[in-house]
SEGUDO-167364 format. One line per 8 residues: number of its first residue (from 1); their letters; for each residue x, y, z of C-alpha. Coordinates in nm, 4 decimals. Example, Ala and Ser with C-alpha at 12.3 -4.5 7.8 and 13.67 -1.06 7.14 Angstrom:
REM residues 2
1) AS) 1.2300,-0.4500,0.7800 ~ 1.3670,-0.1060,0.7140 $
***
This chain:
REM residues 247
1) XXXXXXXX) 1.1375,0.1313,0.3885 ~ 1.3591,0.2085,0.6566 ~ 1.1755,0.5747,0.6971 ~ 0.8324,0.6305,0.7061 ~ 0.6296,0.8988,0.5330 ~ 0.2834,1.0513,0.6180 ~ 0.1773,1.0354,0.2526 ~ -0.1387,1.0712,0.0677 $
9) XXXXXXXX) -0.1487,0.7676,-0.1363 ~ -0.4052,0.7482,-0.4550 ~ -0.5811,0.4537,-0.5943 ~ -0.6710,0.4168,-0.9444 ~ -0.9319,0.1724,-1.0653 ~ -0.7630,-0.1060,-1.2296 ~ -0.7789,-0.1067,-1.6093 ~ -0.7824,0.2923,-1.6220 $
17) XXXXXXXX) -0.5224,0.5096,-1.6838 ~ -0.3139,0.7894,-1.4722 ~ -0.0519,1.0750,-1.5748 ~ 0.2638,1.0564,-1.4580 ~ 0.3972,1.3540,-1.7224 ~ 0.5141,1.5777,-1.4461 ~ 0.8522,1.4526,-1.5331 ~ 0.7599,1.1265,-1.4642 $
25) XXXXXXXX) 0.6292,1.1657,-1.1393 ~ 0.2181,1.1373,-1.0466 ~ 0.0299,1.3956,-1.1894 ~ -0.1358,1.5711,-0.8437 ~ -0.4568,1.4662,-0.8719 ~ -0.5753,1.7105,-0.5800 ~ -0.4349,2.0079,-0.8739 ~ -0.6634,2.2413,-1.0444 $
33) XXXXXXXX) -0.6330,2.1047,-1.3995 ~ -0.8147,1.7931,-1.3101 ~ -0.5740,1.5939,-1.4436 ~ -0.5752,1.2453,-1.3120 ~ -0.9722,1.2586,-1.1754 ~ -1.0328,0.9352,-1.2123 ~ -0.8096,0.8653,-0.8845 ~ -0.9359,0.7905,-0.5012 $
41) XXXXXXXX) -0.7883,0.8269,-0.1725 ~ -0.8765,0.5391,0.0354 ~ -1.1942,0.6705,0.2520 ~ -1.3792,0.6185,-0.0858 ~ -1.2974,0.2592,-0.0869 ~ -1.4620,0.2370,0.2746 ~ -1.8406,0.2664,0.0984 ~ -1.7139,-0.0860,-0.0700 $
49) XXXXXXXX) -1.8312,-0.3942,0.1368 ~ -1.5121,-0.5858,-0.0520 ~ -1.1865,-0.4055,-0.2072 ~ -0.8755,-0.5904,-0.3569 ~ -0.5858,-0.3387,-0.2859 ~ -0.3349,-0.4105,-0.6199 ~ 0.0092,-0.2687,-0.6775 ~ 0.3398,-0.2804,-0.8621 $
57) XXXXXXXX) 0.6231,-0.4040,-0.6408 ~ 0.7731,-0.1429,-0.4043 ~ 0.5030,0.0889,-0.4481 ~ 0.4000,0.0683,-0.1004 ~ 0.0951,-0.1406,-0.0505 ~ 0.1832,-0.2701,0.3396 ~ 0.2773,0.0492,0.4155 ~ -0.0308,0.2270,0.2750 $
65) XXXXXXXX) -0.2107,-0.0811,0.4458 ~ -0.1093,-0.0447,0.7796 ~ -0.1580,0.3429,0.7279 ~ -0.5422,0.3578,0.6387 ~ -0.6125,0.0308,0.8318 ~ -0.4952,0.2814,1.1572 ~ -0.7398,0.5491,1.0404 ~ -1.0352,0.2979,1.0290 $
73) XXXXXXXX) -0.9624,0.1716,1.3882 ~ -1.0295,0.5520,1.4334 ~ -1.3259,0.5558,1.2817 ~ -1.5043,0.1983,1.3818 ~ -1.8724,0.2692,1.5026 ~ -1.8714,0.1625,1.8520 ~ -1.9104,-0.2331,1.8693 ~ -1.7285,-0.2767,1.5855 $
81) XXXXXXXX) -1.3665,-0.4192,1.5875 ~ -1.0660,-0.4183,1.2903 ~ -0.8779,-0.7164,1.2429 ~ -0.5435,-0.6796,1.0556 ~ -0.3843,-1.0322,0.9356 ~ -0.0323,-1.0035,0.7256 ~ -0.0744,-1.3496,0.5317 ~ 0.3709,-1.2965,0.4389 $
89) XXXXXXXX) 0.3620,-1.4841,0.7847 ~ 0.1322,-1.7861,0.7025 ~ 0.3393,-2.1002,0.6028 ~ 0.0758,-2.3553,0.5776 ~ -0.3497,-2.3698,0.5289 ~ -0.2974,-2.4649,0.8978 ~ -0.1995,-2.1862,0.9821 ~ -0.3981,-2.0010,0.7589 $
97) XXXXXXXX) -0.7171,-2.0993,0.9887 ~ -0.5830,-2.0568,1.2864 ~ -0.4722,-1.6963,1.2312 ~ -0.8198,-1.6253,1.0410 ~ -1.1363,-1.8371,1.0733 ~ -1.0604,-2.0038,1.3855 ~ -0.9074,-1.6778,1.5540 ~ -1.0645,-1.5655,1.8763 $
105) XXXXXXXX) -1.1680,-1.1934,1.7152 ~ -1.3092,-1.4216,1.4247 ~ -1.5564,-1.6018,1.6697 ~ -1.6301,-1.3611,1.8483 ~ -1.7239,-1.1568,1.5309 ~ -1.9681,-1.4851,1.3912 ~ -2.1778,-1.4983,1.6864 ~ -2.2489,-1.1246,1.7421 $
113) XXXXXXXX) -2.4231,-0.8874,1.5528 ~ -2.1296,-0.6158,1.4742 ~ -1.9259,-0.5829,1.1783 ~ -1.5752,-0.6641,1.1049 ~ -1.3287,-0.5113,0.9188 ~ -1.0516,-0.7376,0.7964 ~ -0.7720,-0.6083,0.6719 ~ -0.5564,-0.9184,0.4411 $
121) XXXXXXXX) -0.1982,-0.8326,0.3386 ~ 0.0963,-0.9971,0.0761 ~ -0.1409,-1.2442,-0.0758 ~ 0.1168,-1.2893,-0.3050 ~ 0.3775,-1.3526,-0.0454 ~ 0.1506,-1.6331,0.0863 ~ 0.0609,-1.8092,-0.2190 ~ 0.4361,-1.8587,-0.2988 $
129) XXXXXXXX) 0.4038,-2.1029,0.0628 ~ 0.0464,-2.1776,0.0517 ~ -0.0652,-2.2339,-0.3299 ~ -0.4307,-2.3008,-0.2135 ~ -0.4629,-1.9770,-0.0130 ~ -0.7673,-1.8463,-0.2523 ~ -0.9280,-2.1804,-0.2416 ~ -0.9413,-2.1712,0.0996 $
137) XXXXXXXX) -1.0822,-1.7997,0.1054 ~ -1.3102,-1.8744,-0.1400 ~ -1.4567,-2.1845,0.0338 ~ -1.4308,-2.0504,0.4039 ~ -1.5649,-1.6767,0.3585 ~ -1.9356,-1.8087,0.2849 ~ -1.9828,-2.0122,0.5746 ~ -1.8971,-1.6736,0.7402 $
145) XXXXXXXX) -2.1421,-1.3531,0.8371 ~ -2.0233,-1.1789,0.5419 ~ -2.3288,-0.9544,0.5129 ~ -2.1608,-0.7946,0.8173 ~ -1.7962,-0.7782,0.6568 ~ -1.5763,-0.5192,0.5238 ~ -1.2818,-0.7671,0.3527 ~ -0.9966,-0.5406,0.2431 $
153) XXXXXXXX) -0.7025,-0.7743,0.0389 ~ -0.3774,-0.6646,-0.0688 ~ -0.1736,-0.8097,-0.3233 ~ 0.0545,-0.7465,-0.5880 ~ -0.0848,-0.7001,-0.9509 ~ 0.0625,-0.9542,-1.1439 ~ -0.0262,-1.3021,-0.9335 ~ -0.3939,-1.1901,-0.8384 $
161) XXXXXXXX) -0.6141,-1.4970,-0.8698 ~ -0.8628,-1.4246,-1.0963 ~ -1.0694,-1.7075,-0.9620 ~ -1.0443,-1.5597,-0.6084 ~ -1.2218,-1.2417,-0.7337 ~ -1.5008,-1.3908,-0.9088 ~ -1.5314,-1.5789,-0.6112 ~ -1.5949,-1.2699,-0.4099 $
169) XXXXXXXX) -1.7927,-1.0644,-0.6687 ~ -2.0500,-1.4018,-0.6299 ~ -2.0267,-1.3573,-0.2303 ~ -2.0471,-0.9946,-0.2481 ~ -2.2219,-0.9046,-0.5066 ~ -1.9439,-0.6710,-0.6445 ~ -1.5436,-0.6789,-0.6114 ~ -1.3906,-0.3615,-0.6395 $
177) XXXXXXXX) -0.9914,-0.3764,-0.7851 ~ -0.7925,-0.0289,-0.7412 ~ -0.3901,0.0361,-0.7935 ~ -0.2089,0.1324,-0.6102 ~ -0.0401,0.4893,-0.7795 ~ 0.3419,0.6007,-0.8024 ~ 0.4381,0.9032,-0.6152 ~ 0.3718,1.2943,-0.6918 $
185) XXXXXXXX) 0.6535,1.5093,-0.6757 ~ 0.5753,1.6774,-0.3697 ~ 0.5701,1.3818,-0.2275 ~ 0.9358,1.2944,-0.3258 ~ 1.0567,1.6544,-0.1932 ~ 0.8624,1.6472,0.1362 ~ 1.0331,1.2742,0.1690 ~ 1.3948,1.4481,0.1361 $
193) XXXXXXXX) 1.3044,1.7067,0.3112 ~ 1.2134,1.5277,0.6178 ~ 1.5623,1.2840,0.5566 ~ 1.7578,1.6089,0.6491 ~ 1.8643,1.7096,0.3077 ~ 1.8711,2.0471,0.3009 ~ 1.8158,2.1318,-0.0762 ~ 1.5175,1.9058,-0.0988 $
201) XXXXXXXX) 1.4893,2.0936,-0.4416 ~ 1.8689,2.0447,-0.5690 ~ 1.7683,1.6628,-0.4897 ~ 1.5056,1.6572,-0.7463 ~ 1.7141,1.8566,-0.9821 ~ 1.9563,1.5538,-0.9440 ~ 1.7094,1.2777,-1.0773 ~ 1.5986,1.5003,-1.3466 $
209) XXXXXXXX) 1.9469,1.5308,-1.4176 ~ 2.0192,1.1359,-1.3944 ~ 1.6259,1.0456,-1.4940 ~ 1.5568,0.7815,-1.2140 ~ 1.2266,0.9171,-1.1510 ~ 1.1344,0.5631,-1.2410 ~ 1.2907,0.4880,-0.9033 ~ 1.1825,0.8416,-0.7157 $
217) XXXXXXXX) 0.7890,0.7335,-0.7636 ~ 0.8161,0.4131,-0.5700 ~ 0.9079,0.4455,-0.1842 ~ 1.1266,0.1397,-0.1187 ~ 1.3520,0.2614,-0.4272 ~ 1.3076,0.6430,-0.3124 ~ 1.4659,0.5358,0.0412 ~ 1.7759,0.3632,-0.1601 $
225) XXXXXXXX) 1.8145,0.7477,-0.3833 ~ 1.7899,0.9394,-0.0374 ~ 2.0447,0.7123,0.1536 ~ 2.2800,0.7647,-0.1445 ~ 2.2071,1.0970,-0.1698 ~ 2.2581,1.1773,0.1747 ~ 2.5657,1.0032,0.1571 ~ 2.7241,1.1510,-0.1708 $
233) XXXXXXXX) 2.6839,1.4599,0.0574 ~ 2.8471,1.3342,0.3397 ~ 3.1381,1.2236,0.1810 ~ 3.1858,1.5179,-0.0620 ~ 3.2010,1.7827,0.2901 ~ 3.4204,1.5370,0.4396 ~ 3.6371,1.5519,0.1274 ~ 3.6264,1.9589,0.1255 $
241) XXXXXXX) 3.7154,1.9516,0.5197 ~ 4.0150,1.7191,0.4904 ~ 4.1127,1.9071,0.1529 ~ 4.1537,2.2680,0.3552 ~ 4.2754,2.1199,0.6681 ~ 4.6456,2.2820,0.7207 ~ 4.9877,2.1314,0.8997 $
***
């Protein structure tokens, strides 16, 4: 996204449903109906000692990531530290432990007595480099602390390793797996809004009109509408200007 938002992003657990009737954007969860109660902002994931962060592409997972990761550095209890790794970068298991497990922060972290929160990002970017990336997780995290770890990992839905999570549910005891959710309405109109088109409700009107709300509820293709948008409009008042300009 070449913009960025100050959303509030839902999680649903994976395997459970959510409503996206409002014509096809997110139900509001925070409405009075209680549609869509099922779904988290997520603080609630903090409680978890291990959450795997799952979405569709384009919905906004690094983003999101970054976002909450910024609010926990907030929030640490004093001794504590964050540490943020975006595994897109990570060409090689090299690599791999030299960013993570052999990181400074890393042993620091194994011979104190604080906890860590560590933030993993694009699993699935790095497994398309580094096809034993959950092997190595899976064999490096129990030589760690991890009584004294909060192990957040992003990654999109479909190439999860399975084996990685039962992996962690052993180490852990429990591995929670939450979605990543499309995009409320409101969200869509504060996003236009904040682009500088002035109609942000004419622009909604528009992809009712052309149904692309499939495209509306994910940011990366909701930048793509507004830049069109904003350029349709553009062009058209440059059209009417030339069209009434006189010798």
């Amino acid at each position: 996204m070449s913009k960025i938002f100050d959303w509030k992003r839902f999680w649903c657990p994976r395997g459970e449903s959510f409503d996206i009737s409002n014509h096809g954007f997110l139900v509001d969860p925070s409405g009075t109906y209680g549609f869509n109660s099922n779904l988290v902002t997520f603080d609630r994931l903090a409680e978890f000692p291990c959450a795997v962060l799952l979405g569709e592409p384009g919905i906004g997972k690094s983003w999101t990531l970054a976002r909450e990761s910024a609010e926990v550095q907030k929030s640490l209890v004093p001794g504590d530290e964050l540490m943020s790794v975006d595994l897109r970068s990570i060409g090689s298991d090299t690599r791999l432990m030299a960013a993570l497990f052999e990181s400074e922060t890393f042993e620091r972290w194994r011979n104190g007595d604080w906890t860590l929160h560590l933030f993993l990002d694009s699993l699935d970017e790095c497994l398309l480099r580094v096809d034993n990336v959950a092997a190595i997780l899976a064999d490096e995290l129990p030589k760690q602390p991890y009584s004294r770890l909060r192990l957040r990992i992003a990654c999109r839905t479909a190439p999860w390793p399975t084996f990685l999570e039962r992996e962690l549910e052993k180490l852990f005891g429990e591995s929670h797996a939450y979605e990543l959710v499309p995009l409320r309405r409101s969200d869509v109109e504060r996003a236009a809004e904040e682009s500088g088109i002035a109609d942000p409700k004419a622009f909604l009107r528009k992809i009712d009109e052309l149904d692309v709300s499939s495209l509306a509820i994910k940011p990366v293709t909701l930048n793509f509408l507004i830049s069109t948008y904003l350029a349709l409009l553009t062009s058209s008042r440059k059209g009417s200007d030339a069209s009434g300009d006189t010798d």
